[in-house]
TORZA-706289 format. One record per residue: residue number from 1; x, y, z of N, C-alpha, C in turn. Coordinates in Angstrom, 2 decimals. Each point is the difference from the previous one (the first is absolute). Layout:
BEGIN
> NUM_X_Y_Z_X_Y_Z_X_Y_Z
...
//
This chain:
BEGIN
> 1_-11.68_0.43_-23.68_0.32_-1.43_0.00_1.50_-0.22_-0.15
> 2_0.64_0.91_-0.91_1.23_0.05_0.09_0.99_-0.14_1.21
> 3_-0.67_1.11_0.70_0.91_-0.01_1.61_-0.46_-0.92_0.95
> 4_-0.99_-0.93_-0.72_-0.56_-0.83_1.44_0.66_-1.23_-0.73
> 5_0.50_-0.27_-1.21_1.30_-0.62_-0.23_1.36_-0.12_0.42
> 6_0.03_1.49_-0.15_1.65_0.49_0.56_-0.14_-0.86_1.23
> 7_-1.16_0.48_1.12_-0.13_-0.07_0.89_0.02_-1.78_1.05
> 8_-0.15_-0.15_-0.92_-0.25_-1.60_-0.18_1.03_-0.56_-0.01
> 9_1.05_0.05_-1.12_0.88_-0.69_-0.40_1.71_0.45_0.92
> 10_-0.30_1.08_0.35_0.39_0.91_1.44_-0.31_-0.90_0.96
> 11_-0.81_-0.07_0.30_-0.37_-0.70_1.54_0.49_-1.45_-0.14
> 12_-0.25_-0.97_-1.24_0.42_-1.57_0.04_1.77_0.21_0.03
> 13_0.65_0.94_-0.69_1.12_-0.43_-0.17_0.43_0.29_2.07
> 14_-0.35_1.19_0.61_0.29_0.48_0.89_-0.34_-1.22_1.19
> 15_-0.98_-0.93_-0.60_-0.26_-0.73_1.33_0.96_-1.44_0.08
> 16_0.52_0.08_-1.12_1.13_-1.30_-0.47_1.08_0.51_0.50
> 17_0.10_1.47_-0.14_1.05_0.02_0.47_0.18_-0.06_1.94
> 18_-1.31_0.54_0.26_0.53_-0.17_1.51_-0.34_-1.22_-0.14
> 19_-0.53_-0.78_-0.22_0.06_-2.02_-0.09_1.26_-0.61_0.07
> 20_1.04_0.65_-0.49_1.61_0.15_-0.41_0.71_0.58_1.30
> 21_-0.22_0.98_0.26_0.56_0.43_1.53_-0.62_-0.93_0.93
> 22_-1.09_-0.35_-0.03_-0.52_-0.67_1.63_0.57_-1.00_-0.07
> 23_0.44_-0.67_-1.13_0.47_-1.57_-0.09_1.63_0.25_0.29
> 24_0.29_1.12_-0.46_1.68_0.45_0.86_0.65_0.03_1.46
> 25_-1.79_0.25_1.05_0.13_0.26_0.80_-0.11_1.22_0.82
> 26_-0.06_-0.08_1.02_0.03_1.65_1.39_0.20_0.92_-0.62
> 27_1.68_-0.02_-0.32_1.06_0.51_-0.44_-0.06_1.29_-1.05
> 28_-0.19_-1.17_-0.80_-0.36_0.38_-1.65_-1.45_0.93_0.06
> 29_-0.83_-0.26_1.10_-1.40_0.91_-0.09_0.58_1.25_0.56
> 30_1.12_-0.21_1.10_0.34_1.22_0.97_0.52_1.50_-1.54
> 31_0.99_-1.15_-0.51_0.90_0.86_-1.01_-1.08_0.83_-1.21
> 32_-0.55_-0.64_-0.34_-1.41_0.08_-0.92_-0.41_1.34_0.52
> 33_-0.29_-0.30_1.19_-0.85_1.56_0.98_0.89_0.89_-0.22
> 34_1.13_-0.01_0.24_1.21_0.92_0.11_0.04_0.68_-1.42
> 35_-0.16_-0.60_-0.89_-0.30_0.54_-1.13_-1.04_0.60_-0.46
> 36_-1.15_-0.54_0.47_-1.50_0.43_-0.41_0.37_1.93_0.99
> 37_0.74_-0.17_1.11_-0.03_1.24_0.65_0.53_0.91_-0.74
> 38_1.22_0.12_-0.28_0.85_0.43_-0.77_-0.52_0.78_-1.34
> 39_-0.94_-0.65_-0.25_-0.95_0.43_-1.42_-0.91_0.53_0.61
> 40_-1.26_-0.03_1.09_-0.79_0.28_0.70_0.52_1.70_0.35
> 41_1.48_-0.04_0.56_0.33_1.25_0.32_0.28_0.67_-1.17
> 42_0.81_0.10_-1.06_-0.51_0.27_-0.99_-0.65_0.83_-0.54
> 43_-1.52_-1.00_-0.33_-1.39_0.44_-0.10_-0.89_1.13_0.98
> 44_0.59_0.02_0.79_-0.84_0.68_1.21_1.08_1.30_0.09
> 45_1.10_-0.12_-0.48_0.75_1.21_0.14_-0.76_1.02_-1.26
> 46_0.25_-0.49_-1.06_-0.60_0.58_-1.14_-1.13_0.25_0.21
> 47_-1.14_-0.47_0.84_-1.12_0.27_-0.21_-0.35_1.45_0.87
> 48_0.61_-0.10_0.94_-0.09_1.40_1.39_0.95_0.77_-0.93
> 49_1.01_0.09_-0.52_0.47_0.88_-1.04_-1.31_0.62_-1.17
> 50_-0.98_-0.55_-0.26_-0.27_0.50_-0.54_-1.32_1.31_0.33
> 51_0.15_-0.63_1.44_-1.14_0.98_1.13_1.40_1.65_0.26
> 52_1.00_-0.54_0.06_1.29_1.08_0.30_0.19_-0.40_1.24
> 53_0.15_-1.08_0.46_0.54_-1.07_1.54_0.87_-0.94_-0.57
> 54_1.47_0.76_0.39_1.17_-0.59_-0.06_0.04_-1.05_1.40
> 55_-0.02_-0.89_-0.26_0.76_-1.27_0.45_1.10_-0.03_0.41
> 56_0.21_-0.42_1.00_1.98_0.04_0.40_0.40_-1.89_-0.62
> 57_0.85_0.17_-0.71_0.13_-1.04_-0.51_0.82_-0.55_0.63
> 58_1.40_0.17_0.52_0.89_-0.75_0.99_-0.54_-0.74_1.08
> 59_-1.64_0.62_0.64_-0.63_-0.42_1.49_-0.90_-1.43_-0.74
> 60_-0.17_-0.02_-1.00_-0.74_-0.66_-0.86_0.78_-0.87_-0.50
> 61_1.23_-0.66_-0.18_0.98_-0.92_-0.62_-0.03_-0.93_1.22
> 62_0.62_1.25_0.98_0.52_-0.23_1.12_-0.88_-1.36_0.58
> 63_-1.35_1.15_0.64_-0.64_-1.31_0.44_-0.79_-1.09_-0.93
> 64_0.10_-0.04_-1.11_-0.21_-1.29_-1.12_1.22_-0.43_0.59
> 65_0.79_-0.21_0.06_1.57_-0.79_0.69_0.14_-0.22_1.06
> 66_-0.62_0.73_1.03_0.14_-0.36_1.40_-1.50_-1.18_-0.22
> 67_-0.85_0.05_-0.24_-1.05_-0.55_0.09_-0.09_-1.23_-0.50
> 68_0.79_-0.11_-1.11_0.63_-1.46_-0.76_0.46_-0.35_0.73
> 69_1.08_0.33_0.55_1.07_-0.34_0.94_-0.66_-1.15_1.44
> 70_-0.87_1.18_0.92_-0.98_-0.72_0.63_-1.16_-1.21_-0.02
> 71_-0.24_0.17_-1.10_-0.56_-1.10_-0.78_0.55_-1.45_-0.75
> 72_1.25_0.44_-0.33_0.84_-0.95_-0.29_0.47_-1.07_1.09
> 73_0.74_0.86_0.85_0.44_-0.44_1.09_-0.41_-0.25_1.05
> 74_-1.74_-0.32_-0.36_-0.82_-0.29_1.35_0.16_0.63_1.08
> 75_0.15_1.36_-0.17_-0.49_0.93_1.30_-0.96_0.74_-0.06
> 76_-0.44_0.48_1.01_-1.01_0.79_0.65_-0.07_1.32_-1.19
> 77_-1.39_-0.49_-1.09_0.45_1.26_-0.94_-1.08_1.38_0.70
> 78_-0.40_-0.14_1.55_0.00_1.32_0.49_1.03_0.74_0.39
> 79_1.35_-0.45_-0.38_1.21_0.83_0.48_0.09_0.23_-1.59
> 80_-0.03_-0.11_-1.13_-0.27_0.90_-1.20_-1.00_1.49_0.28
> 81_-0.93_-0.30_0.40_-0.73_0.96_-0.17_0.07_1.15_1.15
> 82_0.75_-0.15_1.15_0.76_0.62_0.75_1.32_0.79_-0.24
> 83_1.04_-0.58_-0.61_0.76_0.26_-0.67_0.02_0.98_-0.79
> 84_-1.45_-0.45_-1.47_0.39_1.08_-0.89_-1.00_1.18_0.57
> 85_-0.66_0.18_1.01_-0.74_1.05_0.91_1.11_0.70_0.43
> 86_1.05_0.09_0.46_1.09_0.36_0.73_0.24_0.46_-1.11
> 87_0.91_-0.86_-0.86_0.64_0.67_-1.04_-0.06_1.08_-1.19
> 88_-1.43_-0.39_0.01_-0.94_1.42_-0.65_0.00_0.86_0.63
> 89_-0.11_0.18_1.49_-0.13_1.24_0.71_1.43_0.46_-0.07
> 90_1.18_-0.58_0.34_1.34_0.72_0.34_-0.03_0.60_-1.35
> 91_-0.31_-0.69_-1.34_0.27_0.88_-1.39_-0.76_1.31_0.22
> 92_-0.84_-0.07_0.13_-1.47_1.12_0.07_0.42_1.16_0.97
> 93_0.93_-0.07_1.24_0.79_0.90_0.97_0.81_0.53_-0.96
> 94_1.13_-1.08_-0.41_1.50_0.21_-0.58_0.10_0.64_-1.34
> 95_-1.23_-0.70_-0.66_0.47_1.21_-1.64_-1.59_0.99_-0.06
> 96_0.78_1.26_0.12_-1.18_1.07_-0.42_-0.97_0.21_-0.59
> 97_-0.04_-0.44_-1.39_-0.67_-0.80_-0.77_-1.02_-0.57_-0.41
> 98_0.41_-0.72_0.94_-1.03_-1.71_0.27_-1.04_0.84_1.21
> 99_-0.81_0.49_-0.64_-1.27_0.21_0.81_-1.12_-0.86_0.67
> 100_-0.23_0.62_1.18_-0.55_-0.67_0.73_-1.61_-1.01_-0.66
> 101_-0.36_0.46_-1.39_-1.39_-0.06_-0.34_0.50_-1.64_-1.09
> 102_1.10_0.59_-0.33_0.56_-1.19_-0.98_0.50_-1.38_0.48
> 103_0.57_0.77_1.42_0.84_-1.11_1.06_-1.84_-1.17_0.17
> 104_-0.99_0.46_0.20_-1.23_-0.68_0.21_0.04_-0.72_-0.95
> 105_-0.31_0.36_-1.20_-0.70_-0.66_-1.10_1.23_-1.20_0.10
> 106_1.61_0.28_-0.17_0.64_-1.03_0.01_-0.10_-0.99_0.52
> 107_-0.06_0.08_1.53_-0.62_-0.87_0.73_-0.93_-1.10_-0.32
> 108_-1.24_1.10_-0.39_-1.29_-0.92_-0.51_0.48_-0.84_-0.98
> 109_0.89_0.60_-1.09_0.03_-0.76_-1.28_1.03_-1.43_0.30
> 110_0.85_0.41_1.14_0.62_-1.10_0.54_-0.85_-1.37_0.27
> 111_-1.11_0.63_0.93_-0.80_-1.11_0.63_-0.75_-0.93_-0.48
> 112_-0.46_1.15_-1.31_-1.37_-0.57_-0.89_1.40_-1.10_-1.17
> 113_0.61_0.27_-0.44_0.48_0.05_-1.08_0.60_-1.64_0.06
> 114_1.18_0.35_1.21_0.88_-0.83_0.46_-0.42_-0.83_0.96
> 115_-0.15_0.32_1.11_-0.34_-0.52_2.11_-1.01_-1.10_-0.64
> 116_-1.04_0.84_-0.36_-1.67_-1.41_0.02_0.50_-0.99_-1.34
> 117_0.61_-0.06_-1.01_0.49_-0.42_-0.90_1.02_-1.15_0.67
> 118_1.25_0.23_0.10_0.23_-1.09_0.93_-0.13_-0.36_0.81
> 119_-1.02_0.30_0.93_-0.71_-0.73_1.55_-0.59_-0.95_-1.11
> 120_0.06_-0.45_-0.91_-0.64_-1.22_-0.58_0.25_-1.21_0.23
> 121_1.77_0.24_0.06_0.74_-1.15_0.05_0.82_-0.27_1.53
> 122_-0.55_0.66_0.84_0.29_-0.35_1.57_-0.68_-1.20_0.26
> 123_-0.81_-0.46_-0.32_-0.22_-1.13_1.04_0.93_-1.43_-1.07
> 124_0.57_0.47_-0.95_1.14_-0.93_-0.27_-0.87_-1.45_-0.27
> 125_-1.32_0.19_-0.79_-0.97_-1.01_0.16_-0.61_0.05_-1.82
> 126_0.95_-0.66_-0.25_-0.76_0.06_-1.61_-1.30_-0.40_-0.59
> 127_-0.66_-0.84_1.41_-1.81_0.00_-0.26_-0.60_0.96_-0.24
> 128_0.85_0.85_0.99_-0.91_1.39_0.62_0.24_1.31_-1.19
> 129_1.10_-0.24_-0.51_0.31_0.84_-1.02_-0.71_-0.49_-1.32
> 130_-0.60_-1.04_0.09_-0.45_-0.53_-1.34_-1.35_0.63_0.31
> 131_-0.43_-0.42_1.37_-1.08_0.60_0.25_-0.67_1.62_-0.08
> 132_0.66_0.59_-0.11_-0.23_1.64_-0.09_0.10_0.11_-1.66
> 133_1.12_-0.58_-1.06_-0.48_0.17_-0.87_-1.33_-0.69_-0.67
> 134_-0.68_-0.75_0.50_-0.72_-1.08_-0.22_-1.72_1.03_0.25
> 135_0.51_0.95_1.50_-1.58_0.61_0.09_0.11_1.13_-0.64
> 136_1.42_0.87_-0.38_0.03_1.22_-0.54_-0.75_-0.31_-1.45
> 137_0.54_-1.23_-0.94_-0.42_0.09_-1.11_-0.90_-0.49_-0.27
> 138_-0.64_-0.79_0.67_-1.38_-0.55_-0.01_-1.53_0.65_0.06
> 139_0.88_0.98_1.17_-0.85_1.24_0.22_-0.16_0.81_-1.40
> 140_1.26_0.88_-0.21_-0.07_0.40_-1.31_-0.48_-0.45_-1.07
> 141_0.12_-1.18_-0.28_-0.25_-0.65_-0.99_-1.61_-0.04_-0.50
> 142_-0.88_-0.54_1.28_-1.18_-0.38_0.53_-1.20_1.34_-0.44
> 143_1.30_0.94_0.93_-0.71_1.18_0.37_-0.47_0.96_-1.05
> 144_1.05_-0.66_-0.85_0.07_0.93_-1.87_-1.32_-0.60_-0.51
> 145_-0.09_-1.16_-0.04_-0.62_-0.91_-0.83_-1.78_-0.02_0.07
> 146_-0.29_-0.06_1.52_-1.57_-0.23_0.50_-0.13_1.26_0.09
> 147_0.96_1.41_0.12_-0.33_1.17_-0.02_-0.72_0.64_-1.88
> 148_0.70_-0.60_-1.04_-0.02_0.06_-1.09_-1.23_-0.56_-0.27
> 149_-0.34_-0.96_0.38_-1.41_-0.77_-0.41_-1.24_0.34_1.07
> 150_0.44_-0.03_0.76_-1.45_0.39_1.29_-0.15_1.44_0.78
> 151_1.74_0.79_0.28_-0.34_1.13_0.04_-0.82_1.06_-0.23
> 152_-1.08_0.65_1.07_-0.68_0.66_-0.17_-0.21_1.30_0.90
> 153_0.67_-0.39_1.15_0.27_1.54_1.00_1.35_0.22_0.19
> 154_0.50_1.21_-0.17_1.43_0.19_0.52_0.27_0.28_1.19
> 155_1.16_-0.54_-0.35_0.79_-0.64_1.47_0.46_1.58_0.49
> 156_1.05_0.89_-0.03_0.38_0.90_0.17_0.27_1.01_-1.48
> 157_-1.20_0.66_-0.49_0.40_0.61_-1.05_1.19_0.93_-0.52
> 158_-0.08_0.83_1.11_1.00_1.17_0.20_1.19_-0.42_-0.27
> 159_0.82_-0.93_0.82_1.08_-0.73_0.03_-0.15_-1.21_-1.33
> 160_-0.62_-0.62_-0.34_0.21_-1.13_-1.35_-1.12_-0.14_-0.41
> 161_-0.31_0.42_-1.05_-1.62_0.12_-0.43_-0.39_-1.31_-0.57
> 162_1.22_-0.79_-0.41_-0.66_-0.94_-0.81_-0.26_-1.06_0.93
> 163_0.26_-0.64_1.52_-0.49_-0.54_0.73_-0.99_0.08_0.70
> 164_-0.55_-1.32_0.26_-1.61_-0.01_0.12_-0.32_-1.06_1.52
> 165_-0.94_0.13_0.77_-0.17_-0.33_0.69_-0.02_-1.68_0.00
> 166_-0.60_-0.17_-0.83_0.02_-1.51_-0.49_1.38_-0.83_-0.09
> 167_0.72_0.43_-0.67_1.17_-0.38_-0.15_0.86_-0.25_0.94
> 168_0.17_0.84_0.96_0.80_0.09_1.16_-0.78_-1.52_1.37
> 169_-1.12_0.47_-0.52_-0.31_-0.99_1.03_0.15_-1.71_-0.55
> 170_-0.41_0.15_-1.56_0.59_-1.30_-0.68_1.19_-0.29_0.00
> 171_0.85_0.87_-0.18_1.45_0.23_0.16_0.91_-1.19_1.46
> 172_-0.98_0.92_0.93_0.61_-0.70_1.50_-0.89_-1.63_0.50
> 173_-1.04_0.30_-0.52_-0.44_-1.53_-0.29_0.35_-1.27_-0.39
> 174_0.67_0.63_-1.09_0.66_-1.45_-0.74_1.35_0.25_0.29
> 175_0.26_0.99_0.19_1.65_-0.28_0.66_0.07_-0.41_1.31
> 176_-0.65_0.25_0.93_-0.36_-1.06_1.49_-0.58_-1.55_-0.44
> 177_-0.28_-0.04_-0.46_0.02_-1.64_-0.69_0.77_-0.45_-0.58
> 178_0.44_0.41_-0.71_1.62_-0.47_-1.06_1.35_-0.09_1.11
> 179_-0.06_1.05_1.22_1.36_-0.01_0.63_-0.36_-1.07_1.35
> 180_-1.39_-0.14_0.10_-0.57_-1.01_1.27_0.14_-1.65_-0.48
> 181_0.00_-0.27_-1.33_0.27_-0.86_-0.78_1.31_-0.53_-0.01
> 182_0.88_1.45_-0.55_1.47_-0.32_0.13_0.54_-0.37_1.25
> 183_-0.53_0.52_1.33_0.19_-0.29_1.29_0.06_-1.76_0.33
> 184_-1.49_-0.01_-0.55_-0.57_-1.28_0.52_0.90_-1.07_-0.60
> 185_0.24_0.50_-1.14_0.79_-1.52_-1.01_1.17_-0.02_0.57
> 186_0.74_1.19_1.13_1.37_-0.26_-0.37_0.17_-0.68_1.82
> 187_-1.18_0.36_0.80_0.09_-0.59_1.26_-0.59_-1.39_0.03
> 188_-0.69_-0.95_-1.10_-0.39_-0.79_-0.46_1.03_-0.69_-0.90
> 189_1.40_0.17_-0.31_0.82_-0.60_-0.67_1.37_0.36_0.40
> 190_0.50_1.65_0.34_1.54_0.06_0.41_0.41_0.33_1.40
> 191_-1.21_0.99_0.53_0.33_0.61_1.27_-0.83_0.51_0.74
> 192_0.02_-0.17_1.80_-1.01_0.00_0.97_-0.15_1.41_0.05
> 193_-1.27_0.18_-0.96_-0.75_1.32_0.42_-1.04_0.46_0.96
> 194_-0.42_0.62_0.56_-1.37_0.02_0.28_-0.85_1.51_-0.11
> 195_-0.59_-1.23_-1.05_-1.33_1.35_-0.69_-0.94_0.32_0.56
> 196_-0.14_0.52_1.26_-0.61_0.55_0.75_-1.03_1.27_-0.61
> 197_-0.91_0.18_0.43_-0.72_0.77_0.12_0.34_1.65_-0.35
> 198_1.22_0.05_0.93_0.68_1.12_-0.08_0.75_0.30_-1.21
> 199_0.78_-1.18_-0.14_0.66_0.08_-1.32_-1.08_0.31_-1.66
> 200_-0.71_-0.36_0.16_-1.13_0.27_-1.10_-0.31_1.56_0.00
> 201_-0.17_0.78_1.51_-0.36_0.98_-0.13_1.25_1.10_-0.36
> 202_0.91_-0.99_0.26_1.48_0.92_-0.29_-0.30_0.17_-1.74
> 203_-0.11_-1.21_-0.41_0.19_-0.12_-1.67_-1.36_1.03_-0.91
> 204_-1.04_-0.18_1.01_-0.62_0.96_-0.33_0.23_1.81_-0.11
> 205_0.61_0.07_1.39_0.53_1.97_0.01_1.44_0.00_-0.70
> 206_0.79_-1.39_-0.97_0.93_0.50_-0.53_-0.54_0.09_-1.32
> 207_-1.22_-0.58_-0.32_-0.62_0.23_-1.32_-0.44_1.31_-0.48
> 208_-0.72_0.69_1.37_-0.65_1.28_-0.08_0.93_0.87_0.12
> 209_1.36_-0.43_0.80_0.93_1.44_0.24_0.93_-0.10_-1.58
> 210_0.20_-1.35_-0.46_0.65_0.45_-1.35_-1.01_1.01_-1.16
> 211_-1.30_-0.19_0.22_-0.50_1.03_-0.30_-0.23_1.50_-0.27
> 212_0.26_0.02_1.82_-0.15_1.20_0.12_1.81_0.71_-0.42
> 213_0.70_-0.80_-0.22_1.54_0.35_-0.18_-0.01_0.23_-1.57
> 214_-0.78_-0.69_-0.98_-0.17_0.34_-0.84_-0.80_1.20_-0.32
> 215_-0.80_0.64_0.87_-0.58_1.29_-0.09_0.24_0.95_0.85
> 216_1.44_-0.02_0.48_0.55_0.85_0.52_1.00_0.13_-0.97
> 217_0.38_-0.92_-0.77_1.06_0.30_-1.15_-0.61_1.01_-0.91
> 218_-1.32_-0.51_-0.40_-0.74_0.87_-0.83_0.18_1.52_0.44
> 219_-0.45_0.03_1.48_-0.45_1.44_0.54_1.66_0.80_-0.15
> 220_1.04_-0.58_0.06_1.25_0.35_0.52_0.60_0.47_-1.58
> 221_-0.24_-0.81_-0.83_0.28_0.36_-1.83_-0.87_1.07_-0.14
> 222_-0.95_0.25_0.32_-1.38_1.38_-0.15_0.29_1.28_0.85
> 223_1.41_-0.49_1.37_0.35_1.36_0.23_1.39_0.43_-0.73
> 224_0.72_-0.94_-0.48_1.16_0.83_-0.69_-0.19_-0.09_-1.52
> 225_-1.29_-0.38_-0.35_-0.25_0.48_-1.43_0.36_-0.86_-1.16
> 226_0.16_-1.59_0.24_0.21_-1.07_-0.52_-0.70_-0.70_-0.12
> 227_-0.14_-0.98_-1.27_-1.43_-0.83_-0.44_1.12_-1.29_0.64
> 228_1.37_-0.37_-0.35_0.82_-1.28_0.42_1.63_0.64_0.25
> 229_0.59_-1.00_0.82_1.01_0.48_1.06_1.11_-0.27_-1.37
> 230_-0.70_-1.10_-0.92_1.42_-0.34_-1.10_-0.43_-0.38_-0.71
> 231_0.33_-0.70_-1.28_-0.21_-0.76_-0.92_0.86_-1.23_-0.56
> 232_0.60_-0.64_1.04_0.99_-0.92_0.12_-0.80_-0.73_-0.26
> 233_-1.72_-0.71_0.49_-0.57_-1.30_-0.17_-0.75_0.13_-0.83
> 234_0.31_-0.53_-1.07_-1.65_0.57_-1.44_-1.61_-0.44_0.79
> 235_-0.61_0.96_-0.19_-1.31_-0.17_0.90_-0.11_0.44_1.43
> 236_1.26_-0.04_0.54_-0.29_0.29_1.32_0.54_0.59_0.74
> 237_1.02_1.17_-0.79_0.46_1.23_-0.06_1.52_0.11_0.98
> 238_0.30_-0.58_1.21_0.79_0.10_0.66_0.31_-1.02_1.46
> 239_0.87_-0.19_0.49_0.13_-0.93_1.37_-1.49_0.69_0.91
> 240_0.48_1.25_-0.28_-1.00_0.31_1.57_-1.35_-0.22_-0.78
> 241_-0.32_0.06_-1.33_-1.47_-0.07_0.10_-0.19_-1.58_-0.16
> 242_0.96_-1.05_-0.27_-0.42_-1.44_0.07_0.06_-0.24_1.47
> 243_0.93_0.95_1.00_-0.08_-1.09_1.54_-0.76_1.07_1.11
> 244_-0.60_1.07_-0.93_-1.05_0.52_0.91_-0.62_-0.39_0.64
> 245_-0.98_-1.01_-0.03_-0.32_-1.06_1.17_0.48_-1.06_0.72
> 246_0.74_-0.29_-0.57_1.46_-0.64_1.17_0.65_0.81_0.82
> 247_0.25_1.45_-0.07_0.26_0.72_1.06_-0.90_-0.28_0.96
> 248_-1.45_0.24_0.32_-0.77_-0.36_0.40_-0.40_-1.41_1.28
> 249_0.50_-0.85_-1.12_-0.42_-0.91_0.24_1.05_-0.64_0.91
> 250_1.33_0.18_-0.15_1.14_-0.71_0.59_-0.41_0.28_1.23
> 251_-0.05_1.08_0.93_-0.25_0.20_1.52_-0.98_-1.81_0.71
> 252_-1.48_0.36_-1.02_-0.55_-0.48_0.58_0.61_-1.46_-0.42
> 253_0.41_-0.03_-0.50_1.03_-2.19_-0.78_0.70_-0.53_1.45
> 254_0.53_1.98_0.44_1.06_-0.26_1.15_-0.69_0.03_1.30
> 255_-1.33_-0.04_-0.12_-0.93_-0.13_1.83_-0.33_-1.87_-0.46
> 256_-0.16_0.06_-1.43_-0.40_-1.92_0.22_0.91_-0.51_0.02
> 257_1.11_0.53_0.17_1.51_-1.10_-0.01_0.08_-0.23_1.61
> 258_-0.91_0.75_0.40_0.35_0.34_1.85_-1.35_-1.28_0.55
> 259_-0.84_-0.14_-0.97_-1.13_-0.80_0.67_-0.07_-1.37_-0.36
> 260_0.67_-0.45_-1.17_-0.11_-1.10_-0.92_0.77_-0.95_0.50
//
């Protein structure tokens, strides 16, 4: 009960605070990310360190900066992820070193860490950004809760034992209603949406993929031998294990920014 305090009082202060950035603006969410990366890389460096997968850390600054950069400045942030592809490889030729097995994982840790992290804030649409945190934690939230009380088959044991089939599906339930809600009120009072059919089913596979991003975090801490990436958030151990399903989830935020 203790940590579902921590956990608690963690999550209210954390949601005031992005309440505080969104009311800043684009900007202020872009810079926010830039930071959440920065720590994200970090976390993920230390954690493959502890498998004995050195990280190239310069390819990893680098593109957290090129990727801000793109994002900031409203460009095409597929020329980030081009970029630091190139630039990882010329390191991976040029220093001896930097092995070809490590040059990978960098990459990955680039993509996962950084790339899907700020593809949040490309569509430069602070509905839409409200919206992804709105199904990530709802989901979570939901998913903890009806899993705790009604849970009775597990969901994927191997990978997170304590999730349950129940939950996940309560989980995406009430978070497709809570973000179809938020939709409806805000094309019903600030701006011409249309909640199409499609768009529902979008809000639905970003419910289930923040999910499954959360149990790929799990599976990914279970191969380098970590229960949490940090202990920066009381209760909720680190950036990557609070925006584990916002990795996830941003892609699909960024197919309903294309339909809405």
């Amino acid at each position: 009960m203790k940590d579902l305090h921590k956990r608690v009082i963690t999550g209210v202060v954390g949601v005031l605070g992005l309440l505080l950035i969104t009311y800043l603006g684009i900007n202020a969410i872009k810079i926010f990310l830039f930071i959440v990366t920065l720590e994200a890389i970090r976390e993920i460096y230390n954690a493959f360190m502890n498998k004995g997968i050195k990280l190239f850390l310069p390819v990893l600054f680098l593109g957290s900066v090129i990727t801000f950069l793109c994002s900031f400045m409203n460009l095409n942030i597929e020329y980030s992820l081009i970029a630091v592809f190139i630039i990882n490889a010329i390191f991976a030729i040029v220093i001896e070193s930097y092995e070809l097995e490590n040059s990978i994982y960098t990459f990955f840790a680039y993509f996962y860490a950084v790339f899907l992290l700020d593809l949040l804030a490309v569509s430069n649409e602070l509905t839409l950004i409200i919206a992804a945190f709105v199904v990530a934690f709802c989901t979570d939230t939901f998913a903890y809760f009806i899993g705790s009380m009604f849970g009775k088959h597990k969901l994927i044991e191997r990978v997170s034992p304590n999730k349950s089939v129940e939950g996940a599906i309560g989980g995406t339930v009430v978070s497709t209603i809570v973000t179809t809600i938020y939709f409806y009120y805000l094309g019903q009072n600030y701006i011409n949406i249309d909640l199409s059919f499609w768009a529902v089913l979008v809000i639905i596979l970003a419910s289930v993929s923040g999910q499954f991003g959360d149990l790929f975090a799990s599976k990914l801490k279970r191969f380098v031998g970590i229960k949490d990436y940090a202990n920066i958030l009381p209760g909720h151990g680190g950036v990557l294990d609070r925006f584990d399903s916002i990795i996830f989830v941003s892609p699909l935020i960024y197919v309903l920014f294309t339909i809405l």
